[in-house]
C-alpha positions as CSV (number, residue, x, y, z in Angstrom):
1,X,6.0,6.5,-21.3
2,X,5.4,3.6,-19.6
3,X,7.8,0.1,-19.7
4,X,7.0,-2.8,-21.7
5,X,4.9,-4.8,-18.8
6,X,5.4,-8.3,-21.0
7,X,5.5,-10.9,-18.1
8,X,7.8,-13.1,-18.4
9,X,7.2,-16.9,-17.0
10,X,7.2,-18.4,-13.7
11,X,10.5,-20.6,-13.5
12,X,9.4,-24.0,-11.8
13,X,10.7,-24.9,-9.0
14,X,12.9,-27.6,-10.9
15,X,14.4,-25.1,-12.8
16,X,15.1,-23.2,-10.2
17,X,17.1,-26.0,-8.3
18,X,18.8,-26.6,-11.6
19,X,19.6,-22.6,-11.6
20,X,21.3,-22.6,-8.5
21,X,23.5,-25.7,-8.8
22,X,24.6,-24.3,-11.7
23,X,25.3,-20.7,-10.5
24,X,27.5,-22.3,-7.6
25,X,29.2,-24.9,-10.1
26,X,30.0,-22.1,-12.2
27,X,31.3,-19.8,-9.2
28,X,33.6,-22.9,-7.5
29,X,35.1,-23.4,-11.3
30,X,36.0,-19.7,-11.9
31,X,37.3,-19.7,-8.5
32,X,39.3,-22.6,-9.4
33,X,40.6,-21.1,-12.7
34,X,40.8,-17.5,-10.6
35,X,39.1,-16.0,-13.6
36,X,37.6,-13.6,-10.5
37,X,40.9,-12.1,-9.5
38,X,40.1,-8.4,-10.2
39,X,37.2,-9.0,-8.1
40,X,38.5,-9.7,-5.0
41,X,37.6,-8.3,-1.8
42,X,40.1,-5.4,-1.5
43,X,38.9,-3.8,-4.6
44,X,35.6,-4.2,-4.4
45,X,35.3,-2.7,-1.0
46,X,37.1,-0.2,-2.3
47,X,34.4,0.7,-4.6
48,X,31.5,0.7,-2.2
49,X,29.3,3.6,-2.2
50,X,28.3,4.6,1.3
51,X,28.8,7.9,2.6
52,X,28.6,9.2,5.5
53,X,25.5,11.3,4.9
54,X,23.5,7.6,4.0
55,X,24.6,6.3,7.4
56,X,23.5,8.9,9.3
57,X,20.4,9.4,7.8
58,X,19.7,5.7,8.4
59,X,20.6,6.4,11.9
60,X,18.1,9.9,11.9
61,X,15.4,7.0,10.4
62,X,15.9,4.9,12.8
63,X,15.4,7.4,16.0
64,X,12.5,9.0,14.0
65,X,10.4,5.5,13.7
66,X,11.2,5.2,17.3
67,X,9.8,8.5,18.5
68,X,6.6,8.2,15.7
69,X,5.6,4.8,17.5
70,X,6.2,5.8,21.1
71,X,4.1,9.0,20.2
72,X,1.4,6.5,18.3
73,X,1.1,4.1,20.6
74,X,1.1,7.1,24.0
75,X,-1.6,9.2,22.1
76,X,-3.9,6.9,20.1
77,X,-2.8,2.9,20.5
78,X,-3.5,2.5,23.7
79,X,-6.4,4.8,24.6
80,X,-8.0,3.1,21.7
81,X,-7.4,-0.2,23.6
82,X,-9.0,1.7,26.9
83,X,-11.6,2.9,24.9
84,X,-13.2,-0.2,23.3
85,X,-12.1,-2.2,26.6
86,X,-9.5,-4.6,25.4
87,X,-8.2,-6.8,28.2
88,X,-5.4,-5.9,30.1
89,X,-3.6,-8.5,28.3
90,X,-4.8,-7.6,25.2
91,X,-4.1,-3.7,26.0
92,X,-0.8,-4.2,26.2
93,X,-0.5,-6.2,23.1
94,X,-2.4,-4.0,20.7
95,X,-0.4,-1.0,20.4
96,X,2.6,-3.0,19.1
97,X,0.6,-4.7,16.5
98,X,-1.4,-1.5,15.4
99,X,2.0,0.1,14.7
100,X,3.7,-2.8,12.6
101,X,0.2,-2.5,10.2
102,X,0.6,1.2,9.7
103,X,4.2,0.8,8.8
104,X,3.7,-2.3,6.9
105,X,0.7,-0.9,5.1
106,X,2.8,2.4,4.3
107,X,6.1,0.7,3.5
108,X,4.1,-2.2,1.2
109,X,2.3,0.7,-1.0
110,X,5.3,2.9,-1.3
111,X,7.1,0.1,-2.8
112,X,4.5,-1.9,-5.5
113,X,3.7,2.4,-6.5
114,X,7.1,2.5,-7.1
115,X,8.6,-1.1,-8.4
116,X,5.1,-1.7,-10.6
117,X,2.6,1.0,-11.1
118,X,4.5,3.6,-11.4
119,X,5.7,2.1,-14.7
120,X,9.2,2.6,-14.5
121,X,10.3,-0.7,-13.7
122,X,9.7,-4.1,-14.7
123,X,11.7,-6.2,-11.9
124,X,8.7,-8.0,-11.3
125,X,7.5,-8.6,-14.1
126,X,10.7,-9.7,-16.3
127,X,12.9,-10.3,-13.2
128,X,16.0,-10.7,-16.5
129,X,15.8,-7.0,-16.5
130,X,16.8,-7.2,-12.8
131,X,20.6,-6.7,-14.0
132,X,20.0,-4.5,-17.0
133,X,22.8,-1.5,-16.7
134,X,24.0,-2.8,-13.2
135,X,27.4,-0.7,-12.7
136,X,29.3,-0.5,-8.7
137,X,29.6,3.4,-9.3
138,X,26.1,4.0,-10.4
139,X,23.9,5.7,-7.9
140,X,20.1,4.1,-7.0
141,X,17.3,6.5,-8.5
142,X,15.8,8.6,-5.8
143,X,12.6,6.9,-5.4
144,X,14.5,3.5,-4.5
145,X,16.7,5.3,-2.1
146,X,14.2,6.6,-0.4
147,X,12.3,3.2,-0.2
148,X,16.2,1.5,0.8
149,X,16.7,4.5,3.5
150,X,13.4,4.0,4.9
151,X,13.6,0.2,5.6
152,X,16.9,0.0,5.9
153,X,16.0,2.7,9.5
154,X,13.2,0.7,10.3
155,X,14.8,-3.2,10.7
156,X,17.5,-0.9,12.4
157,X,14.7,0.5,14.8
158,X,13.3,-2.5,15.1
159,X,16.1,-4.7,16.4
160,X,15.8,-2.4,19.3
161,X,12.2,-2.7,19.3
162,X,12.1,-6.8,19.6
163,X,14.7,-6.4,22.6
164,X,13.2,-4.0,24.8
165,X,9.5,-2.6,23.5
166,X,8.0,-5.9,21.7
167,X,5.9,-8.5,23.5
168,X,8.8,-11.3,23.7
169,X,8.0,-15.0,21.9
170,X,9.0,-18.1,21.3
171,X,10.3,-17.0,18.2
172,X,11.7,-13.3,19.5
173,X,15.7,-14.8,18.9
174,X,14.9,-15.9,15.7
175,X,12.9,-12.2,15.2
176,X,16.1,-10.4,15.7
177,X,18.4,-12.7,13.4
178,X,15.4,-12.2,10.7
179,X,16.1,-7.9,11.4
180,X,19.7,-8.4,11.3
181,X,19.9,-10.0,8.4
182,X,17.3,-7.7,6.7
183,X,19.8,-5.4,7.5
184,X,22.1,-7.1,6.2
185,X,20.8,-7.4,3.1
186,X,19.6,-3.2,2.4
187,X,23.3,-2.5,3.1
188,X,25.1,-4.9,1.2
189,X,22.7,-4.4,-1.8
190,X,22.3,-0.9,-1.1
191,X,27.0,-1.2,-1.1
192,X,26.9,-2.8,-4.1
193,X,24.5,-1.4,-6.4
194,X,22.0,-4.5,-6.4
195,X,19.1,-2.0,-5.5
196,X,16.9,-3.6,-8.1
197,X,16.6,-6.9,-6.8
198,X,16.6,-5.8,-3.4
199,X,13.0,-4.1,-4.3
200,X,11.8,-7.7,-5.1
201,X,12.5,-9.0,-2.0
202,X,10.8,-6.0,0.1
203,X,8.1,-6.4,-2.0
204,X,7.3,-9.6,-1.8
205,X,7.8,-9.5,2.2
206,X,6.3,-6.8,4.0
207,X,2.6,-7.8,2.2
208,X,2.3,-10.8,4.0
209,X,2.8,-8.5,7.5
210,X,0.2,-6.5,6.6
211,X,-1.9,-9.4,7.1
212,X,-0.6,-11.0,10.2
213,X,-0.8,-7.8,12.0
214,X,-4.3,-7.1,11.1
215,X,-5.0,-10.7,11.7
216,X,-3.4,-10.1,15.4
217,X,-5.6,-6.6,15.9
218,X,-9.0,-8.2,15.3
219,X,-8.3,-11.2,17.8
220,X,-7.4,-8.1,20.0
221,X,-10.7,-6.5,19.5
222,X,-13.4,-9.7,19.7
223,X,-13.6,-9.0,22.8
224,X,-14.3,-5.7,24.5
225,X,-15.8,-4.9,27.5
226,X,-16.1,-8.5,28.2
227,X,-18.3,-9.3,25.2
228,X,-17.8,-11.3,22.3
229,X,-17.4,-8.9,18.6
230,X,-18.8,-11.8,16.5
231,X,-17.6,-9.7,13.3
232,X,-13.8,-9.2,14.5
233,X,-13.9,-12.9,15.1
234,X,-15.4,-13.4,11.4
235,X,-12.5,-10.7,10.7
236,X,-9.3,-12.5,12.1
237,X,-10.3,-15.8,10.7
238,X,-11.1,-14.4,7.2
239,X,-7.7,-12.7,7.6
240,X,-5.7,-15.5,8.7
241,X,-6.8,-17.8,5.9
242,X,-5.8,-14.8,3.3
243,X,-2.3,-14.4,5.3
244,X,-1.7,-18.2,5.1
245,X,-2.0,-17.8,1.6
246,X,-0.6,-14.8,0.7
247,X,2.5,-16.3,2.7
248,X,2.9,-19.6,0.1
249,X,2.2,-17.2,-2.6
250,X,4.6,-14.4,-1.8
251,X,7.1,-15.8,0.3
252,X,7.7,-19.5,-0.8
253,X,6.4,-19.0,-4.6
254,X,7.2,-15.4,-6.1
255,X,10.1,-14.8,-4.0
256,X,12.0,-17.9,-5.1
257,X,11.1,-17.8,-8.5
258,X,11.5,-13.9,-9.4
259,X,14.6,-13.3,-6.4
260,X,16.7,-16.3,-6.6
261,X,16.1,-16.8,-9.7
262,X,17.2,-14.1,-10.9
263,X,20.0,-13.8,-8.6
264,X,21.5,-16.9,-9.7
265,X,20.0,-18.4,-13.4
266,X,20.3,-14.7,-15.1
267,X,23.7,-14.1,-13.2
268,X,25.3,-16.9,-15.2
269,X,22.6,-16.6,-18.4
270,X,24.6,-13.2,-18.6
271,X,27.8,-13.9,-17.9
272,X,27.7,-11.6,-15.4
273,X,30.6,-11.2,-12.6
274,X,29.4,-10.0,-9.8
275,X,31.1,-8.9,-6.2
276,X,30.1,-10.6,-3.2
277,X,28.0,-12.9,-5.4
278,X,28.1,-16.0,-3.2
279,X,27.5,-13.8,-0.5
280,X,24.3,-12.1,-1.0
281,X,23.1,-15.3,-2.6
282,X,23.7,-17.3,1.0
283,X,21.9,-14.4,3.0
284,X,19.0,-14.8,0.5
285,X,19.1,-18.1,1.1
286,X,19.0,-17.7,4.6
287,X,16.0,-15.8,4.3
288,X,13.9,-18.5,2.4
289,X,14.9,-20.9,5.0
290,X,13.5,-18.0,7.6
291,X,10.5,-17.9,5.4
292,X,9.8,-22.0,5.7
293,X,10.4,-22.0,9.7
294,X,7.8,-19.6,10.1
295,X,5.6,-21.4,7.4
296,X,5.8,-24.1,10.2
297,X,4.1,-22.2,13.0
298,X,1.3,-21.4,10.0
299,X,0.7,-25.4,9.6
300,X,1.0,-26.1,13.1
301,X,-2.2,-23.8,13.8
302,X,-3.7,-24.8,11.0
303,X,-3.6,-28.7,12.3
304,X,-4.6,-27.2,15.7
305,X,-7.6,-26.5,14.0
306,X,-8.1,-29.5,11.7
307,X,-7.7,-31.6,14.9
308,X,-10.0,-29.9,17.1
309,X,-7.3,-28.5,19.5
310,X,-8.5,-24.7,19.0
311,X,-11.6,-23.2,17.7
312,X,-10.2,-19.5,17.1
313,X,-7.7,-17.7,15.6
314,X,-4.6,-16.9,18.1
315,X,-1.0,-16.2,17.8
316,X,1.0,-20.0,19.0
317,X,4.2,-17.5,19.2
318,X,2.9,-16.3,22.0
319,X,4.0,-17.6,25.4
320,X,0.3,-17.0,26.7
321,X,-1.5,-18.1,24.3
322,X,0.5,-22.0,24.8
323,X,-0.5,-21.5,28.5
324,X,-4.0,-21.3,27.3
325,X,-3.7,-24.1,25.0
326,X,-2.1,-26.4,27.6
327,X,-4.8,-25.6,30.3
328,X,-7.4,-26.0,27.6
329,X,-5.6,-29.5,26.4
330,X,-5.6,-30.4,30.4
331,X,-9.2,-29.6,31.2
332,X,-10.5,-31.4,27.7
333,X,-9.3,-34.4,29.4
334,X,-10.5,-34.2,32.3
335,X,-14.2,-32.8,31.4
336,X,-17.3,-34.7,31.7
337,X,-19.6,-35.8,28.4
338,X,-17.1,-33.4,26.4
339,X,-17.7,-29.8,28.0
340,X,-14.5,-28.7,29.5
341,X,-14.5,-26.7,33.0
342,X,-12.1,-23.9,33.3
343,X,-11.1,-22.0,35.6
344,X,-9.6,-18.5,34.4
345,X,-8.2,-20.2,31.8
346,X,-8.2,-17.2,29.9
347,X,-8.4,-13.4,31.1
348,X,-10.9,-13.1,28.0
349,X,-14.0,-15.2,30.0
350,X,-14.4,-18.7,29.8
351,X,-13.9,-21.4,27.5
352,X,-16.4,-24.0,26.5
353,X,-16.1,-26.5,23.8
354,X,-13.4,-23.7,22.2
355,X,-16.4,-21.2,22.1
356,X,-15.9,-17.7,24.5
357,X,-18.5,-17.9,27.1
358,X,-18.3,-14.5,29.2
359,X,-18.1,-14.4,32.4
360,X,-21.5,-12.7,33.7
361,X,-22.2,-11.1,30.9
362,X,-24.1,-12.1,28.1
363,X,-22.3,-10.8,24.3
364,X,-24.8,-8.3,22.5
C-alpha cells in the first residue's frame, strides 16, 4: 500500500535561519557539556558500513560510465553533429553536452520513481520522516543503493571527465570541487546511514541539469549547415527561461527548505544525536553556497539580455563565447547608425544587431 503523501509545509526562509542557529547552538553546548562523548570519532568510524565489494563496484561504475560515453559520443554524438552540420566548434561541444542529458535524464527519473511515485517514501513530502528508524548498522533498501552506487560512480567518472574530456571553463575548478564534494557527500551519507536525505538532495539537483544541457544542445543545433534553425533557437530560449526557474525553485527554494531543514530543525526537534553531524551539515552548506555562485552566472546573462548586450541564448562559462561577447561589445562601439561590422566574430556567420546573418547563404 501506498504511504500517507500528507505534505507537510514549506518552512520559510526565517525559520529556516532560526533552525540552524539553533542546531549549531545546540551542538557547541552539548559539546561543551560533552554530552557527545560516546559519539566520538573513533567509534563512530568504527561503525561505518563500507565494504569492500561497495568500493569496488563504485570503482566498476565509474569505468563503466566512462566507456558508455566514449562509445556514445564515437558512434552517435558526433556523427550526429557531422550529420546535421554543426560547426566545428559546435562539433566538438555537442557530444559532451548530449551525454550529461542522457545521464541526467536517466539518473533524474530513476530517482523521483523511486523517492515519490513509487510510494514508498515520503522524504519529500514530510521531510520529518527523513530520520524515521535512522540506525548506523542498518543497511539502505536496494532501490536507494542502487541509485547511491550509480551517482556515487558517476561524480567519480566525472572528476576525470572535467580534467581531461570536458570542454574547460571559467568555472571548470569550481566544477571539480562541486564533483568532489558530491562525492563527498554519497560516501559520507552512504558511511553513515543518512541515505534518506541524501535522496533529497540528488533529487532536487540533477533536474535542473537536465535543463541546462538541453538548453546547451539546441544552441548547438540553430545552426547547421550554415543556416539559422529558427525553432532550436525558439527551443534554447524557451529552455533557458524554464532552467532559470527550475534552478530558484529547486536549488535555492526546495533544497533549503526540505534538506537543511531537515538536517538541522528535525535533528534537534528529535533530540536526535547524530555522528558527523556538523560535518555533513558544513558540506551541505557548501553546496548551497555552490548553488548561489552559479545562480550568479544565471543573473549575469540574464542582465546581458535586459541590457541589450546579447540577443541569444549562449553559455557565459565558456571561454569562447566571452571572446564573442568582447568582440561583439568592441565592434557595437565602433559601428555606424547602430549596425555593428564584424569580422568572423563568430565561426557561426555574422552578427548584426545580435541577429545571425549567414555568411552567403540565405536560412530556409
Amino acid at each position: 500500500m501506498a504511504a500517507n503523501t500528507d505534505w507537510e509545509d514549506f518552512p520559510t526562509y526565517s525559520e529556516l535561519v532560526h533552525g540552524i542557529r539553533n542546531f549549531v547552538l545546540q551542538l557547541y553546548q552539548d559539546s561543551k557539556a560533552e554530552k557527545n562523548a560516546s559519539h566520538s570519532a573513533e567509534p563512530t568510524w568504527q561503525y561505518y558500513n563500507y565494504s569492500t565489494n561497495d568500493l569496488l563496484f563504485v570503482i566498476l561504475l565509474s569505468i563503466i560510465w566512462t566507456v558508455f560515453r566514449h562509445f556514445a559520443s564515437e558512434k552517435i554524438f558526433k556523427p550526429l553533429a557531422v550529420q546535421y552540420g554543426l560547426s566545428p566548434t559546435n562539433q566538438a561541444k555537442m557530444p559532451e553536452s548530449a551525454w550529461k542529458f542522457t545521464y541526467y535524464l536517466c539518473a533524474w527519473s530513476f530517482s523521483l520513481y523511486v523517492v515519490v511515485l513509487s510510494g514508498k517514501y515520503t522524504f519529500f513530502q514530510k521531510p520529518s520522516s527523513v530520520w524515521t528508524g535512522w540506525s548506523l548498522g542498518a543497511s539502505p533498501p536496494v532501490d536507494i543503493y542502487l541509485m547511491y552506487m550509480g551517482q556515487c560512480g558517476f561524480y567519480l567518472h566525472s572528476l576525470y571527465a572535467t580534467m581531461f574530456l570536458d570542454q574547460w571553463r571559467k568555472d571548470s575548478l569550481v566544477m571539480m570541487i562541486h564533483h568532489v564534494l558530491t562525492l563527498a557527500l554519497i560516501s559520507i551519507s552512504y558511511l553513515l546511514r543518512y541515505h534518506n536525505i541524501g535522496t533529497l538532495v540528488l533529487l532536487t539537483h540533477d533536474f535542473c541539469d537536465i535543463l541546462l544541457e538541453f538548453t546547451k544542445l539546441n544552441v548547438y543545433f540553430k545552426i547547421q549547415n550554415g543556416k539559422l534553425i529558427k525553432a532550436h533557437e525558439l527551443c534554447a530560449n524557451a529552455s533557458f527561461l524554464g532552467f532559470s526557474v527550475a534552478w530558484f525553485v529547486s536549488r535555492l527554494y526546495c533544497y533549503p527548505m526540505r534538506v537543511l531543514y531537515a538536517a538541522t530543525y528535525y535533528v534537534q526537534k528529535q533530540q536526535l544525536e547524530l555522528p558527523c553531524a556538523l560535518l555533513m551539515n558544513s558540506l551541505l552548506w557548501i553546496l548551497q553556497i555552490l548553488n548561489i555562485y552559479w545562480f550568479l552566472f544565471i543573473l549575469k546573462f540574464l542582465y546581458c539580455v535586459a541590457t541589450g548586450q546579447v540577443s541569444e541564448v549562449d553559455d557565459i562559462r565558456e571561454h569562447d563565447v566571452e571572446e564573442k561577447l568582447i568582440k561583439l561589445r568592441t565592434l557595437s562601439s565602433s559601428s555606424t547608425n547602430g549596425a555593428a561590422k564584424t569580422n568572423d566574430a563568430c565561426d557561426d556567420g555574422i552578427v548584426t544587431n545580435g541577429n545571425a546573418k549567414i555568411r552567403d547563404k540565405k536560412a530556409d
